[in-house]
PABALO-63717 format. One record per residue (C-alpha): residue number from 1; x negated, y, z. Coordinates in Angstrom, 1 decimal. Example, Ala and Ser with C-alpha at 12.3 -4.5 7.8 and 13.67 -1.06 7.14 Angstrom:
2
<rec num="1" x="-12.3" y="-4.5" z="7.8"/>
<rec num="2" x="-13.7" y="-1.1" z="7.1"/>
! end
This chain:
393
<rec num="1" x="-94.6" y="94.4" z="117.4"/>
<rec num="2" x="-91.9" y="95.3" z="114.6"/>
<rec num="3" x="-90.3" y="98.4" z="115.8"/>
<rec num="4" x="-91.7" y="102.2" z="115.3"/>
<rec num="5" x="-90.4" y="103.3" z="118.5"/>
<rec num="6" x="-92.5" y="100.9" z="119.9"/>
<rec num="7" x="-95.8" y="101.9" z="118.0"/>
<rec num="8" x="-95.0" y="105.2" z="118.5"/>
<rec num="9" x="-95.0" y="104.9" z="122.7"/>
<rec num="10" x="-98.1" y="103.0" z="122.7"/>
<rec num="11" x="-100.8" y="105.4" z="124.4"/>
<rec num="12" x="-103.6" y="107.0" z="122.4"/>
<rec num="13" x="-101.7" y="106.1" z="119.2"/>
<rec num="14" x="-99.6" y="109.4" z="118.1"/>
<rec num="15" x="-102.5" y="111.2" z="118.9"/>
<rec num="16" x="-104.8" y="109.5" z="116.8"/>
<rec num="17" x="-102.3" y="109.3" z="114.4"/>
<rec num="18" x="-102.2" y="113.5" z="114.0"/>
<rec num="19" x="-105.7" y="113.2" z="113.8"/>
<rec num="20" x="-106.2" y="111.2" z="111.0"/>
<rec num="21" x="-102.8" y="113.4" z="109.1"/>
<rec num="22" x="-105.2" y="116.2" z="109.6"/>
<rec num="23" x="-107.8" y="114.7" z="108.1"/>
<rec num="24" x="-105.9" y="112.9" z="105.5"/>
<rec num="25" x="-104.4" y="116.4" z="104.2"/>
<rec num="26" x="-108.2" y="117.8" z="104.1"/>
<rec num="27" x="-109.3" y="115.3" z="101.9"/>
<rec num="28" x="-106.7" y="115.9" z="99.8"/>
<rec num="29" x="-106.0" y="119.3" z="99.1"/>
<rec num="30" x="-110.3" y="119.3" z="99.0"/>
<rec num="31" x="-110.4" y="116.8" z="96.1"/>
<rec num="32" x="-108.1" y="118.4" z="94.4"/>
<rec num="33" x="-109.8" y="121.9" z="94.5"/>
<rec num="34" x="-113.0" y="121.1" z="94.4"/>
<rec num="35" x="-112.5" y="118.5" z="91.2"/>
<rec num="36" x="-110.9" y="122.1" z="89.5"/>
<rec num="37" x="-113.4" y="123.8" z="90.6"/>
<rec num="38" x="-116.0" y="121.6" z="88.7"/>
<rec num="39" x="-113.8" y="121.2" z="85.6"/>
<rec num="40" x="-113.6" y="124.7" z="85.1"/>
<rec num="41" x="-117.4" y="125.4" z="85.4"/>
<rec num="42" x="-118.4" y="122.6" z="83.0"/>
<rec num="43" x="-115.4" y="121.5" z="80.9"/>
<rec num="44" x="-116.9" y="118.0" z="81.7"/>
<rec num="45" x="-113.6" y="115.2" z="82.4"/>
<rec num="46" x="-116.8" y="112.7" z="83.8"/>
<rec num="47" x="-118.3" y="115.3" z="85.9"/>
<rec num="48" x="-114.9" y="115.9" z="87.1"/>
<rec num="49" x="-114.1" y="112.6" z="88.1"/>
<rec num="50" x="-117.2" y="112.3" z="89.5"/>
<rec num="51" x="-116.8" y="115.1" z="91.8"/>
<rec num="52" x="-113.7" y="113.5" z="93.1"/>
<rec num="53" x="-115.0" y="110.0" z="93.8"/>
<rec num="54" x="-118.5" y="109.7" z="92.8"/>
<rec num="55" x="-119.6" y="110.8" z="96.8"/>
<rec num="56" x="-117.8" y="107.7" z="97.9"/>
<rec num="57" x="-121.2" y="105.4" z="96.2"/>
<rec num="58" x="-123.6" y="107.3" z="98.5"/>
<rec num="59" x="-122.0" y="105.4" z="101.4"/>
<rec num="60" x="-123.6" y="102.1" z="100.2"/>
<rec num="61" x="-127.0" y="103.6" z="101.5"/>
<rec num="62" x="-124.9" y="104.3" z="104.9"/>
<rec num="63" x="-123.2" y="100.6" z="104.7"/>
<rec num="64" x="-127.2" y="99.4" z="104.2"/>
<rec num="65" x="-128.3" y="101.8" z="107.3"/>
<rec num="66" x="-125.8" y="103.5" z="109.1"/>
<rec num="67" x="-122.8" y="100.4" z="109.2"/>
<rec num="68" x="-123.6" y="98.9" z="112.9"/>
<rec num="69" x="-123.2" y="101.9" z="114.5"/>
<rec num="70" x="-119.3" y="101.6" z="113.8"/>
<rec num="71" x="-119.5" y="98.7" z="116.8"/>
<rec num="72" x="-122.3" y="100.4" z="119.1"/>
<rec num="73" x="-121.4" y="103.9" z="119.2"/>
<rec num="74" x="-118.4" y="105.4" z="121.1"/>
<rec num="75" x="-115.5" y="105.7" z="118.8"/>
<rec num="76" x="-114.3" y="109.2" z="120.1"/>
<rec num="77" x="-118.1" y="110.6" z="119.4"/>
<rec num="78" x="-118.6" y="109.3" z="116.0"/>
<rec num="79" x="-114.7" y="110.4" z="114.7"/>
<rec num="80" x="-115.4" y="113.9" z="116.1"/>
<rec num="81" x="-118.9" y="114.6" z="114.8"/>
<rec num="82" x="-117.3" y="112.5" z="111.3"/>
<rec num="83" x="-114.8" y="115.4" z="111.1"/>
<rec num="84" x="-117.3" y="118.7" z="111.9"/>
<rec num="85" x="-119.6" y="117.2" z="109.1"/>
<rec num="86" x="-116.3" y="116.8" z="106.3"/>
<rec num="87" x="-115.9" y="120.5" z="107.0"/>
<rec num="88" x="-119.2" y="121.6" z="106.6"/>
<rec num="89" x="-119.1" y="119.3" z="103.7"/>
<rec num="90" x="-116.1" y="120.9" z="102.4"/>
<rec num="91" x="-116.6" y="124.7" z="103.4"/>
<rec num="92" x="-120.5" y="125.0" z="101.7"/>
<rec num="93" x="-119.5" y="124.0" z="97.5"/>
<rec num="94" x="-116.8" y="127.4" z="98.0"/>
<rec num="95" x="-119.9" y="129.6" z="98.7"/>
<rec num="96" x="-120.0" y="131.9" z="95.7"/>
<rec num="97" x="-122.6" y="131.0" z="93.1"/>
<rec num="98" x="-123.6" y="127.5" z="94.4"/>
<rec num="99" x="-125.2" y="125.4" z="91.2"/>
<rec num="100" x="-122.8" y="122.5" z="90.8"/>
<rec num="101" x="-126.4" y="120.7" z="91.1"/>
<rec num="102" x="-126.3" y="121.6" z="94.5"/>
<rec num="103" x="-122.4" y="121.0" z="95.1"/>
<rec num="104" x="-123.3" y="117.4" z="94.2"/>
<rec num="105" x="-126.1" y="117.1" z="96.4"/>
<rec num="106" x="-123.8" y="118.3" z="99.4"/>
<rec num="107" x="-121.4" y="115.6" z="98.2"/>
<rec num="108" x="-123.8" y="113.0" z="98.4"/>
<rec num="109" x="-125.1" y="113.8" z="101.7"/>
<rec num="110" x="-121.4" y="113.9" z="103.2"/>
<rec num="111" x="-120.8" y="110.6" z="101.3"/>
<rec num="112" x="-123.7" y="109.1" z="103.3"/>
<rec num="113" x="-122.4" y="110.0" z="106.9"/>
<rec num="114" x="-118.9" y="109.2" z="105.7"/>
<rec num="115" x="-119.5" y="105.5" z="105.3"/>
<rec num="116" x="-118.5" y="105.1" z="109.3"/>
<rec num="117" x="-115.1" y="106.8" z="109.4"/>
<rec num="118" x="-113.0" y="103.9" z="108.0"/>
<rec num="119" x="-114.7" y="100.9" z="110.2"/>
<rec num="120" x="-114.6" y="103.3" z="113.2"/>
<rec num="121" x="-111.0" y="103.9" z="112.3"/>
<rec num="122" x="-109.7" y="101.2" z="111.8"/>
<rec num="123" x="-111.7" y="99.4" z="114.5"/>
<rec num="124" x="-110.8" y="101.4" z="117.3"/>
<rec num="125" x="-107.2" y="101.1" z="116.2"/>
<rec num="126" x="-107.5" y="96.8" z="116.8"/>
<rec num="127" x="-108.4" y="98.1" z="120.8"/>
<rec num="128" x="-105.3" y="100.7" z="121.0"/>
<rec num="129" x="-102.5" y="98.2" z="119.2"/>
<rec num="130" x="-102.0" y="94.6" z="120.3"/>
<rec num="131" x="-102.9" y="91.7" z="117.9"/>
<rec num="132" x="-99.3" y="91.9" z="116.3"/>
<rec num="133" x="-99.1" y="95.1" z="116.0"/>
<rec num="134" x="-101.9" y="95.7" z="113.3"/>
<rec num="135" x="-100.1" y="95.7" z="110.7"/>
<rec num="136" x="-97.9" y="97.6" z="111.2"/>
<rec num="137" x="-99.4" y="100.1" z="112.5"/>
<rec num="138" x="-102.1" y="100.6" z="109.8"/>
<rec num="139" x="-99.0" y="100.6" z="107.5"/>
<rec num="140" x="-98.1" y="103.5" z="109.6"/>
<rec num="141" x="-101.8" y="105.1" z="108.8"/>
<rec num="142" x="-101.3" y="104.3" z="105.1"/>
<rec num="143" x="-97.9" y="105.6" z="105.1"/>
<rec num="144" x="-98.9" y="109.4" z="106.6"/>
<rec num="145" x="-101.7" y="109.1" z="104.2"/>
<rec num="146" x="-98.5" y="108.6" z="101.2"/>
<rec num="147" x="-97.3" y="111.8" z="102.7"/>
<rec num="148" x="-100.0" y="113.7" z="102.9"/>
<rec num="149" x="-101.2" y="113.2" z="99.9"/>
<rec num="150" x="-97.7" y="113.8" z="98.2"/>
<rec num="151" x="-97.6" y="117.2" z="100.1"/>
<rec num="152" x="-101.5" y="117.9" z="99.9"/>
<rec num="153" x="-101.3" y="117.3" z="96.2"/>
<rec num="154" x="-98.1" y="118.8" z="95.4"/>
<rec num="155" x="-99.6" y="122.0" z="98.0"/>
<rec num="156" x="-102.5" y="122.2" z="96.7"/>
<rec num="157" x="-101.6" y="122.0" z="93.4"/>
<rec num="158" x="-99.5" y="124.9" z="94.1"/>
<rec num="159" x="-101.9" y="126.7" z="96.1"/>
<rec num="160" x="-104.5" y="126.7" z="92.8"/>
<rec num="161" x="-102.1" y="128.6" z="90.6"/>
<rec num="162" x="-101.9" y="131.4" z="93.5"/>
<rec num="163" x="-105.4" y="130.8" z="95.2"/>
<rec num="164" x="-108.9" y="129.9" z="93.7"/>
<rec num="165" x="-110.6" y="126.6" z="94.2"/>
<rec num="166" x="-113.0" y="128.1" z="97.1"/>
<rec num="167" x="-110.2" y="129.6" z="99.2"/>
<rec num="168" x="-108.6" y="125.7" z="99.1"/>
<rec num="169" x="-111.8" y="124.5" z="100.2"/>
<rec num="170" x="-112.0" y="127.2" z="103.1"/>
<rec num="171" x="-108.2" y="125.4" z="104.1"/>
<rec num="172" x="-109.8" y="121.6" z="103.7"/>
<rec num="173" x="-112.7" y="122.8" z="106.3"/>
<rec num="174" x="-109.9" y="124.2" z="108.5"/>
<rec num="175" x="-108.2" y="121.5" z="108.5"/>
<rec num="176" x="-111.0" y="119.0" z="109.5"/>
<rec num="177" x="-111.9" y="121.0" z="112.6"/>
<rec num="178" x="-108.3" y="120.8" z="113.5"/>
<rec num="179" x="-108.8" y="117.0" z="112.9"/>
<rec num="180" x="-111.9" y="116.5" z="115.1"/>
<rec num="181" x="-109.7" y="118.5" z="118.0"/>
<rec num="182" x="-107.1" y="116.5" z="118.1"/>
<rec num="183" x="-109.8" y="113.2" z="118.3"/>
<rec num="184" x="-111.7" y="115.1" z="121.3"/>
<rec num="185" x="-108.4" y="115.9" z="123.1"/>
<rec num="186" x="-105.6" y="113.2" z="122.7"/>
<rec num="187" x="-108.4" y="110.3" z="122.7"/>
<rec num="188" x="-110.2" y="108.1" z="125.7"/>
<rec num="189" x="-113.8" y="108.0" z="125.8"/>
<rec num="190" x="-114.3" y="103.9" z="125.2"/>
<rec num="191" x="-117.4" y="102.3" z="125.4"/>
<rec num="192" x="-119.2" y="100.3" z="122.3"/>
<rec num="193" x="-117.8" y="96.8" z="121.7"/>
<rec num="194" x="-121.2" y="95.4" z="120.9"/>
<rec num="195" x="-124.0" y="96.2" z="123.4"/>
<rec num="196" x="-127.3" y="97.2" z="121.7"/>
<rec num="197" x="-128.3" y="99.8" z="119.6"/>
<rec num="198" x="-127.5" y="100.6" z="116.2"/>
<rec num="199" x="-130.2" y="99.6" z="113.6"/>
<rec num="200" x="-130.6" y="99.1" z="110.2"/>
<rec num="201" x="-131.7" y="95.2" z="110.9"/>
<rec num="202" x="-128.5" y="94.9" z="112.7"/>
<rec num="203" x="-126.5" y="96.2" z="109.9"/>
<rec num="204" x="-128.0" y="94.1" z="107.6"/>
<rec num="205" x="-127.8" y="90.5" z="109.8"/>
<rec num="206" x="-123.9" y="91.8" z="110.5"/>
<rec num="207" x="-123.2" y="92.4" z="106.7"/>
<rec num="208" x="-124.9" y="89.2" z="106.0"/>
<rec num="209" x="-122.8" y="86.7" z="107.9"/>
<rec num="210" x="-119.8" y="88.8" z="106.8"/>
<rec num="211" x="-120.1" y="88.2" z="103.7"/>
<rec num="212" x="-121.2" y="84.2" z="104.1"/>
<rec num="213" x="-117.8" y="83.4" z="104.5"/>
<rec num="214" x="-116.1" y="82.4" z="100.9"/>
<rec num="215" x="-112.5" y="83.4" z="102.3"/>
<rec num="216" x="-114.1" y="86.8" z="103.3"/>
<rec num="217" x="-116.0" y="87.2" z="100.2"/>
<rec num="218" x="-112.4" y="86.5" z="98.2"/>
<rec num="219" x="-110.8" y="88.8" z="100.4"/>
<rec num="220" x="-113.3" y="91.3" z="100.5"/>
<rec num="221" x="-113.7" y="91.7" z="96.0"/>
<rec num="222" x="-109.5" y="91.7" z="96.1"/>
<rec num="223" x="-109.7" y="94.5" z="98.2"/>
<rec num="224" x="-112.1" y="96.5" z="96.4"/>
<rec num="225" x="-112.4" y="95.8" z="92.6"/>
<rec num="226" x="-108.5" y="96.0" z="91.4"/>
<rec num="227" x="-108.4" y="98.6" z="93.5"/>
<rec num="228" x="-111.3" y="100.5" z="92.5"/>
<rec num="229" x="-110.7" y="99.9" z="88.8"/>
<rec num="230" x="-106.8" y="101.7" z="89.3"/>
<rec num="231" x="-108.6" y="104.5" z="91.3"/>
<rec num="232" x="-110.3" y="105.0" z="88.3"/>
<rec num="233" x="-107.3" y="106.0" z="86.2"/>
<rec num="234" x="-106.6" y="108.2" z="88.7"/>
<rec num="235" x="-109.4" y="110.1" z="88.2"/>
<rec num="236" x="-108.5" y="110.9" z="85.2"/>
<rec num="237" x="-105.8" y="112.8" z="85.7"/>
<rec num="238" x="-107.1" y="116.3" z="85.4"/>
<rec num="239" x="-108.8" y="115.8" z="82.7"/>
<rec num="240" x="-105.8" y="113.8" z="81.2"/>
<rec num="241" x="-103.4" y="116.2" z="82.2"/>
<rec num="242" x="-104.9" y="119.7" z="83.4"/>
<rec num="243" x="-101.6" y="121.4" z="84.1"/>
<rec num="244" x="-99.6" y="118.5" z="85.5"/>
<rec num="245" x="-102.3" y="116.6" z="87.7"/>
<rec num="246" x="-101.4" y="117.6" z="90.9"/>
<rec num="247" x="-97.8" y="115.9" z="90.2"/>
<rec num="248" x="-99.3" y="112.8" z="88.8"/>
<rec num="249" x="-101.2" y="112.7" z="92.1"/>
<rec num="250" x="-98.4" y="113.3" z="94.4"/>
<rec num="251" x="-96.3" y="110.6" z="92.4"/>
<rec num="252" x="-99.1" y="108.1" z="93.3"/>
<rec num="253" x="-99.4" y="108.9" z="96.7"/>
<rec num="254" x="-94.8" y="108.7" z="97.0"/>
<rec num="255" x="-95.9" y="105.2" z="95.4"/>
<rec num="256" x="-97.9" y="104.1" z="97.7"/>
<rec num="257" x="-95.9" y="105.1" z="100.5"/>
<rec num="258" x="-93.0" y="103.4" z="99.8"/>
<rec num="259" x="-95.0" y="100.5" z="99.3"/>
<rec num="260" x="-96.6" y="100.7" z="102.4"/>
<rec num="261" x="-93.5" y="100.7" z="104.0"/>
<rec num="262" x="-92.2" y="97.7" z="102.4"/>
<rec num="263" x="-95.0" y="95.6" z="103.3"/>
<rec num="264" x="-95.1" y="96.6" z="106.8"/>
<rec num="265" x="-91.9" y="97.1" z="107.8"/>
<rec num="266" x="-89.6" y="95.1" z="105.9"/>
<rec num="267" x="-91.5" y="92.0" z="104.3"/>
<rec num="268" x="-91.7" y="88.8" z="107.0"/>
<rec num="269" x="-95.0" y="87.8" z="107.9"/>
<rec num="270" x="-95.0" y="84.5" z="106.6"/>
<rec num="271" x="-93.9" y="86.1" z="103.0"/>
<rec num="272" x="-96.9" y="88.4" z="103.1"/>
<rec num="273" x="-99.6" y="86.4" z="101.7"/>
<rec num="274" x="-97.3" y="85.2" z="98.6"/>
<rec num="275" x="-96.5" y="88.9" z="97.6"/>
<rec num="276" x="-100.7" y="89.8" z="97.3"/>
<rec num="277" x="-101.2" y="89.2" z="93.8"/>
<rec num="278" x="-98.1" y="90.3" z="92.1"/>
<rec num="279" x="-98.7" y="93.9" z="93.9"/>
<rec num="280" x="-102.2" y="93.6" z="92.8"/>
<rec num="281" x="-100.4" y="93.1" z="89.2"/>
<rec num="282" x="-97.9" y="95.8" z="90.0"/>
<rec num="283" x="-100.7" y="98.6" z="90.5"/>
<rec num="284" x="-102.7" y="98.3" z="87.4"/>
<rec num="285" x="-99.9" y="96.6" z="84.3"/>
<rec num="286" x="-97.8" y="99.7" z="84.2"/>
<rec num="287" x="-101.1" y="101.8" z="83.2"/>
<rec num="288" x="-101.2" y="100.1" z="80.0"/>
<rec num="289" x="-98.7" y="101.9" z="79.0"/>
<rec num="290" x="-101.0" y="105.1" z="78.6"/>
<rec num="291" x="-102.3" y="104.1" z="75.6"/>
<rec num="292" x="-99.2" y="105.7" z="74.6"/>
<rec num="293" x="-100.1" y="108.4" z="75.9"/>
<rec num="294" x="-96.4" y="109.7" z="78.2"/>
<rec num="295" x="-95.9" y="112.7" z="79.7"/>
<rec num="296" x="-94.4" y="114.5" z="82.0"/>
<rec num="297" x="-91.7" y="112.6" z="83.6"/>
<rec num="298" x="-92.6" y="109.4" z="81.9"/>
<rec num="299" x="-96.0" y="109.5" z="83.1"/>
<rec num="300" x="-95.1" y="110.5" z="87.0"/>
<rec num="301" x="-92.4" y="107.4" z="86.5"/>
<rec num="302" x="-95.3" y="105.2" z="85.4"/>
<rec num="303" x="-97.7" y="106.0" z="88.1"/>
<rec num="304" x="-95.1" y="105.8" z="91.4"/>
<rec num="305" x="-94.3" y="102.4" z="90.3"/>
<rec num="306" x="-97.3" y="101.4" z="89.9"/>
<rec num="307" x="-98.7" y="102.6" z="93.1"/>
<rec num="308" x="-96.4" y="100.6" z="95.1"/>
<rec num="309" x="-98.8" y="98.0" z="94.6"/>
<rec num="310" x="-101.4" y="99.4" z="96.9"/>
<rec num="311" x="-99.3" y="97.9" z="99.8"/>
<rec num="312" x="-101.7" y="95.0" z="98.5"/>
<rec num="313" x="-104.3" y="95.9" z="100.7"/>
<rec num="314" x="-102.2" y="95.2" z="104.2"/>
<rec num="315" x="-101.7" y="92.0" z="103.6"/>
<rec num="316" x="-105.7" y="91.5" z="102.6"/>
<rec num="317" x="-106.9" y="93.3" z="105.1"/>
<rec num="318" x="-104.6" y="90.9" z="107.6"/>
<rec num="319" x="-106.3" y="87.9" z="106.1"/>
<rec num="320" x="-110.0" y="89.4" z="106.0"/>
<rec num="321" x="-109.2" y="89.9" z="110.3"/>
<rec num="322" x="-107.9" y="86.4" z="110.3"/>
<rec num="323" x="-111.8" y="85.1" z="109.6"/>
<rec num="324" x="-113.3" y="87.2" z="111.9"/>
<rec num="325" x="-114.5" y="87.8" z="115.1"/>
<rec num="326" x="-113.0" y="89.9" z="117.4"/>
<rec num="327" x="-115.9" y="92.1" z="118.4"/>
<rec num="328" x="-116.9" y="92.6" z="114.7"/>
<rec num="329" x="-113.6" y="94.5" z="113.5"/>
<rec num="330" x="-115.4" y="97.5" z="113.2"/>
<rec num="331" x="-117.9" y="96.7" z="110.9"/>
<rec num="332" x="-115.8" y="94.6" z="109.0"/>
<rec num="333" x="-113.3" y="97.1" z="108.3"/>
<rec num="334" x="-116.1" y="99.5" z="107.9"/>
<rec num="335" x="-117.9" y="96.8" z="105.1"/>
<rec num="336" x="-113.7" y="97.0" z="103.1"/>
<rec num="337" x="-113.8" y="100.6" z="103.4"/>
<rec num="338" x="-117.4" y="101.0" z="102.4"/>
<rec num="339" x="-117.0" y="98.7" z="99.7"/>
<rec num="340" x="-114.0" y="99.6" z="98.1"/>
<rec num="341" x="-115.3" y="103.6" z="98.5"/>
<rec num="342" x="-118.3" y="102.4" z="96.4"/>
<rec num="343" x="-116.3" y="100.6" z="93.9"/>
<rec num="344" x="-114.0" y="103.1" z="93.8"/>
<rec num="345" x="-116.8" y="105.9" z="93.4"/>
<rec num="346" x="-118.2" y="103.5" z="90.5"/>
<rec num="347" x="-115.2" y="103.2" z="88.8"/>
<rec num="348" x="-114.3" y="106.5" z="88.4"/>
<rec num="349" x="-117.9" y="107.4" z="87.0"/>
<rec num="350" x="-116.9" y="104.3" z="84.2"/>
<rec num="351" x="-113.5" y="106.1" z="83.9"/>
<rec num="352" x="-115.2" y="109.1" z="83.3"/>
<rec num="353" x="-118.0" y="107.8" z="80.9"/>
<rec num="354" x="-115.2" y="106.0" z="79.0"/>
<rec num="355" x="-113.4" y="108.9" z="78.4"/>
<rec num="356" x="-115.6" y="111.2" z="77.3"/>
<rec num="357" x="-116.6" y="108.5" z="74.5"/>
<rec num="358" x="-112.8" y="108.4" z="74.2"/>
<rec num="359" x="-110.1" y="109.8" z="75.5"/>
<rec num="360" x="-108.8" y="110.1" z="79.1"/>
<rec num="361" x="-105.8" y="107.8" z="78.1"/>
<rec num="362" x="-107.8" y="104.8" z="76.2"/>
<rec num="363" x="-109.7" y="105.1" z="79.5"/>
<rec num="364" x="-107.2" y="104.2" z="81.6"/>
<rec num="365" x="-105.9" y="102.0" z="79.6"/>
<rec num="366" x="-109.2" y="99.8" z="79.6"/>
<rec num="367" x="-109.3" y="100.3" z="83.2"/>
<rec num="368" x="-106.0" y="98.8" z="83.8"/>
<rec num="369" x="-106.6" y="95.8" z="81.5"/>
<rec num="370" x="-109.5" y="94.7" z="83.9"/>
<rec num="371" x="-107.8" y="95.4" z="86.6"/>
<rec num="372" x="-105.9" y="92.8" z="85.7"/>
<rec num="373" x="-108.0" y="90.5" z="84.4"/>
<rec num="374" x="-110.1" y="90.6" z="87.6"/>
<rec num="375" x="-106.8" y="90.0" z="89.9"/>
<rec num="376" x="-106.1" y="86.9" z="88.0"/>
<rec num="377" x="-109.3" y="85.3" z="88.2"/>
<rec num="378" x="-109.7" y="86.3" z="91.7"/>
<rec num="379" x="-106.5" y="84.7" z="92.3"/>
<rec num="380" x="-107.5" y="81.2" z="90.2"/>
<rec num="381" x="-110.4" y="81.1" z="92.6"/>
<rec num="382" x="-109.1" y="81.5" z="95.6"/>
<rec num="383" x="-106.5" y="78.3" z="94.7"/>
<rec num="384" x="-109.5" y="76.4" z="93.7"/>
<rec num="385" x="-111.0" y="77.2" z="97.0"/>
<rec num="386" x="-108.3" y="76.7" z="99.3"/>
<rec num="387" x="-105.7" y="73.6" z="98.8"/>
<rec num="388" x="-103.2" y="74.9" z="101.1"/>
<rec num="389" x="-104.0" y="78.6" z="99.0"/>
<rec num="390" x="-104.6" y="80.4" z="102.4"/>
<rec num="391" x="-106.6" y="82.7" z="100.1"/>
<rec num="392" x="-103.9" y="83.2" z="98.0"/>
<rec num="393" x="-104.7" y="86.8" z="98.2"/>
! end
């Protein structure tokens, strides 16, 4: 499948497609708020950072507990109830006079639940697009999640110089019950692709022989750590640049876009697996260029460039599906999206630590540096391990 129009007219699709750009725009314009909203209460850039990506470690408790239910539950169900729980998640830190003690312990819990959505995502989309149509489609996914973030940032950006932090996360709450609507209404109820019920032994012996494979393992810590470690710049941005964050943001997100695009649409599949590790290089090298410390324009220049190399993770998460079984895509997708959550969670706390010993912009600085580092070795052990580098990824 290489054409839009075709992706486009294949049933269920478009509607899951709105779905998730519902979804996609909460998150955003929620991050953005609520990281203000913690900023200006403490003055803390880690407690900031950590706010916008530190709920993403609780889900490695739900990868450890919760991650085989991503194959035994009905899709539809777990997407829907996923989306009412972001909005309670979302609608509680604007009540007036919350503790941020307790705005962190709502983010933790809504972490936890959240570890499903991206394995029950992007599982149920391997059942609604043929085998050749994958990638392209989740390019489509990443693509609308581009462009919502480059409107949700650049919106809700604009929305905290007229609106306070709680009224945003009101919108965010809104717009997650829209997205749990359009999941009830423009999906099919589908059955479980693995019989049995969800368990935390299960989740365990699937995660096990997931990660037994050494091409999955390679895949699996490209996805997540020069990732992660990138992410963590990106944390930094309100803290690094109060005034001018929701910008930076929005340039990342026009970055990855056209990225996405690139890789999915225009790049030949038997190129794809050449191009993994110079867009690996391509998202973190230009960050080193902070320890100059640019702005404005400069710095938005900087971080669209560099996000271009997110379209990375297609061609990864094409080769982690080449190793495994059909009737496991759920919880393997689910393991990436857990994993590279948890990493990017981690990362931003390090960001965070860094630069409050530091400076946001040494921060990302280091951050980038071993971002690179880690691709390159990644990328000498994957030739070692594959003579034909199969795992050149």
């Amino acid at each position: 499948m290489r054409s839009y129009r075709a992706l486009l007219r294949t049933p269920e699709y478009t509607p899951f497609l709105l779905s998730f750009t519902a979804h996609s725009c909460a998150q955003t314009i929620g991050a953005l708020a609520l990281g203000t909203l913690v900023f200006r209460a403490t003055g803390s850039p880690f407690l900031a950072a950590v706010s916008m990506f530190g709920p993403q470690l609780a889900q490695l408790a739900g990868a450890a507990f919760l991650l085989s239910a991503a194959d035994r539950l009905p899709p539809r169900v777990i997407l829907c109830g996923l989306s009412l729980a972001y909005a309670a998640g979302a609608a509680l830190p604007a009540w007036p006079g919350l503790p941020v003690a307790a705005i962190f312990a709502v983010l933790l819990a809504q972490g936890l639940i959240a570890s499903l959505g991206g394995g029950v995502r992007s599982g149920l989309l391997t059942e609604i697009l043929p085998k050749d149509g994958y990638v392209l489609g989740r390019s489509v996914f990443n693509m609308v999640s581009g462009l919502t973030q480059v409107g949700g940032f650049a919106v809700g950006g604009a929305l905290l110089t007229a609106l306070t932090p709680r009224t945003c996360l009101i919108l965010a709450a809104a717009l997650h019950v829209v997205s749990a609507l359009g999941a009830r209404l423009g999906l099919t109820a589908r059955p479980p692709r693995v019989a049995g019920r969800p368990s935390v032994s299960a989740t365990w012996r699937t995660n096990a022989f997931l990660w037994s494979s050494r091409p999955r393992r390679l895949a699996y810590l490209l996805l997540w750590i020069p990732n992660g470690l990138v992410i963590g710049c990106e944390s930094l941005y309100v803290s690094y640049a109060p005034a001018f964050a929701g910008t930076l943001h929005a340039c990342a997100a026009l970055g990855m876009f056209v990225g996405d695009v690139a890789v999915g649409r225009l790049v030949p599949p038997a190129w794809r697996p050449r191009l993994a590790i110079p867009l690996r290089l391509l998202l973190a090298a230009p960050y080193l260029i902070f320890i100059l410390r640019p702005e404005g324009a400069t710095a938005a220049v900087v971080v669209a460039v560099a996000s271009a190399g997110f379209g990375a993770g297609l061609v990864l998460q094409e080769r982690l599906m080449s190793h495994t079984p059909a009737d496991l895509a759920g919880q393997a997708l689910g393991l990436h999206s857990v994993g590279m959550s948890a990493v990017q969670g981690l990362c931003a706390a390090l960001a965070g630590a860094v630069a409050q010993l530091t400076s946001p912009a040494v921060a990302m600085t280091v951050l980038a540096a071993g971002s690179v580092a880690v691709t390159l070795t990644l990328a000498a052990l994957g030739r070692r391990a594959s003579p034909d580098r199969l795992i050149n990824a």
